[in-house]
C-alpha positions as CSV (number, residue, x, y, z in Angstrom):
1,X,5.5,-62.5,-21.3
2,X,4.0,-60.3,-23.8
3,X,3.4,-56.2,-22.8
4,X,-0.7,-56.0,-21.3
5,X,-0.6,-52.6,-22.5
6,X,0.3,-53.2,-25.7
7,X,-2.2,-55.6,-26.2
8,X,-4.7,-54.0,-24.6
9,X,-4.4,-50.9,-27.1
10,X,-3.9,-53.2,-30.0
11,X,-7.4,-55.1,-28.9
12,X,-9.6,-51.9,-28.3
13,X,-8.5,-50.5,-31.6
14,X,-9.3,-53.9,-33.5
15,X,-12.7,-54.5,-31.9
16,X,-11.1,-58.0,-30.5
17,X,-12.6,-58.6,-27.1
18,X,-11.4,-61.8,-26.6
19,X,-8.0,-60.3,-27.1
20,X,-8.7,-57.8,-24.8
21,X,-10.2,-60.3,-22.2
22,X,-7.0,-61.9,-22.3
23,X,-4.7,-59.3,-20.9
24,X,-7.6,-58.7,-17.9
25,X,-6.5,-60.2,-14.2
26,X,-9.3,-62.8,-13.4
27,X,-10.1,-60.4,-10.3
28,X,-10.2,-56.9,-12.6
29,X,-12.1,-53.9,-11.9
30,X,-13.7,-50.7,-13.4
31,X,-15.2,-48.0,-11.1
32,X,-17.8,-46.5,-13.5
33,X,-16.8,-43.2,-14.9
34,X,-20.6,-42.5,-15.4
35,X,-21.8,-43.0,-12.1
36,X,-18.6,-43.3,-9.9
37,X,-20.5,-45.5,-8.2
38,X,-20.9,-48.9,-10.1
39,X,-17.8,-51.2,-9.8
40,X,-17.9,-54.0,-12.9
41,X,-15.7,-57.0,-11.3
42,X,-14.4,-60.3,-13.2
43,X,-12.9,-60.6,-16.5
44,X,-16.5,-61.9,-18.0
45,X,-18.4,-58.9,-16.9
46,X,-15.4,-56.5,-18.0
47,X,-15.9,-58.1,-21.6
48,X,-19.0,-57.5,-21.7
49,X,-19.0,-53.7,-20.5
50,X,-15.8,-53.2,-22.4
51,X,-17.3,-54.8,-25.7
52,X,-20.3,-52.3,-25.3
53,X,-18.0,-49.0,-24.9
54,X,-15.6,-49.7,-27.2
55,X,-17.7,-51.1,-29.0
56,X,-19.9,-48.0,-30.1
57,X,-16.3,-46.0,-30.8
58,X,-15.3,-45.4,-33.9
59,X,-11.4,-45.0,-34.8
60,X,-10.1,-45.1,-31.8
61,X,-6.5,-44.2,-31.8
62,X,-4.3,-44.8,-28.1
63,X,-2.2,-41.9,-28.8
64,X,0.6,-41.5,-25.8
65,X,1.4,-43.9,-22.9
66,X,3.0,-42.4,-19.9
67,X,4.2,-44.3,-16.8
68,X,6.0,-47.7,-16.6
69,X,5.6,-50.4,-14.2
70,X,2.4,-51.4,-12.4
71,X,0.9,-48.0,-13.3
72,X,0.2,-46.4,-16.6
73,X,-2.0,-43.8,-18.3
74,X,-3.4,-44.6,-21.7
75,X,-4.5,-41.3,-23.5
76,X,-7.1,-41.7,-26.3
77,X,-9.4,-39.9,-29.3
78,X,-12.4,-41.7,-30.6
79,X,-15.6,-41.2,-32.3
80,X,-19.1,-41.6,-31.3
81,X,-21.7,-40.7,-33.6
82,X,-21.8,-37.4,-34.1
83,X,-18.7,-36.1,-31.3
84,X,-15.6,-36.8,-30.9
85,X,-14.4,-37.9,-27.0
86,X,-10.9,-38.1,-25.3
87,X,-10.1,-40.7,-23.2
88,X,-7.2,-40.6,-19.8
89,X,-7.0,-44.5,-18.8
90,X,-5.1,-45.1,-15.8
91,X,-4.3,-48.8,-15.1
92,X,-2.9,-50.8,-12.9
93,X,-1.1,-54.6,-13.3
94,X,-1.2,-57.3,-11.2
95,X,2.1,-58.7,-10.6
96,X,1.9,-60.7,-13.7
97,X,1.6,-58.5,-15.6
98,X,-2.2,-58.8,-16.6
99,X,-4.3,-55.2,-16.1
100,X,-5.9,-55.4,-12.5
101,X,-7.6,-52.2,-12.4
102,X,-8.8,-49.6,-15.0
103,X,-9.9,-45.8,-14.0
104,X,-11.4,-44.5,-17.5
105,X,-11.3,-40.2,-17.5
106,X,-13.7,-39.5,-20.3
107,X,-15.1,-35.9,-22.0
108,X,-16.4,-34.0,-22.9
109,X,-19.7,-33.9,-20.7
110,X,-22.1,-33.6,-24.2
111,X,-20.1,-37.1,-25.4
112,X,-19.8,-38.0,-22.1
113,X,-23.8,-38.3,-22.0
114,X,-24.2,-39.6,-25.2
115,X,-22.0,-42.5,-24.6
116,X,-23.9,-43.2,-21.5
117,X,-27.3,-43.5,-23.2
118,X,-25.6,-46.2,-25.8
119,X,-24.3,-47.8,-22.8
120,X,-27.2,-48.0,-21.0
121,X,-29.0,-49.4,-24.1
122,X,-26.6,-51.9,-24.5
123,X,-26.1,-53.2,-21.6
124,X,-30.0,-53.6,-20.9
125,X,-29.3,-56.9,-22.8
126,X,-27.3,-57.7,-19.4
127,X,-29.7,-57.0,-16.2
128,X,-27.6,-59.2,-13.6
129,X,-24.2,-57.4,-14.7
130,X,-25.5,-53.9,-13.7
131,X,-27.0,-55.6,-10.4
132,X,-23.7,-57.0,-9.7
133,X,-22.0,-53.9,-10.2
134,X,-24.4,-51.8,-7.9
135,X,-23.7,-54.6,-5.0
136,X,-19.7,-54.0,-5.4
137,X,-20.1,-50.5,-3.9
């Protein structure tokens, strides 16, 4: 079996979501970093929030990995529009291997905010993705 990890980086920094949905558990999950209170569930709905976020980075570059086994911590440096952002991703595999959970660490705040409006205007296009989310909790 091929390394998640490794493709997952390889993925986000090529833009190729269905790449990236690939190495996603069926059951995944991302706790907003925004709100700390949405939960995005499900490979299809991950795509589509993950397509939005990475989406709107430019040259993003997964710098260091640290951990091994189920639990690893992707660090990264992006651009969006005007600032530059830093990114701690902590994940979590499923025992084959596929990424079960991801806990994104983003900043700084002024990014942090303007990331969040492109988000939010992105995934307006997705009403019953963000209601689906807000149930999770």
């Amino acid at each position: 079996m091929s390394d998640a990890i490794t493709e997952f980086r390889s993925a986000t920094e090529s833009g190729d979501m269905d790449a990236l949905a690939r190495v996603l558990a069926p059951d995944a999950e991302l706790i907003s970093p925004l709100s700390g209170r949405l939960v995005f569930r499900g490979r299809d709905d991950l795509r589509v929030l993950l397509s939005a976020a990475y989406g709107s980075l430019t040259g993003l570059r997964w710098t260091e990995e640290i951990g091994d086994g189920a639990r690893r911590v992707l660090l990264a440096e992006a651009g969006i529009g005007p600032f530059r952002l830093t990114e701690a991703l902590v994940l979590r595999l499923d025992d084959q291997g596929r990424i079960r959970t991801l806990q994104p660490h983003l900043r700084p705040w002024l990014t942090l905010t303007y990331l969040a409006v492109r988000l939010a205007l992105g995934l307006s296009k997705h009403p019953g993705l963000m209601r689906r989310a807000a149930k999770a909790t």
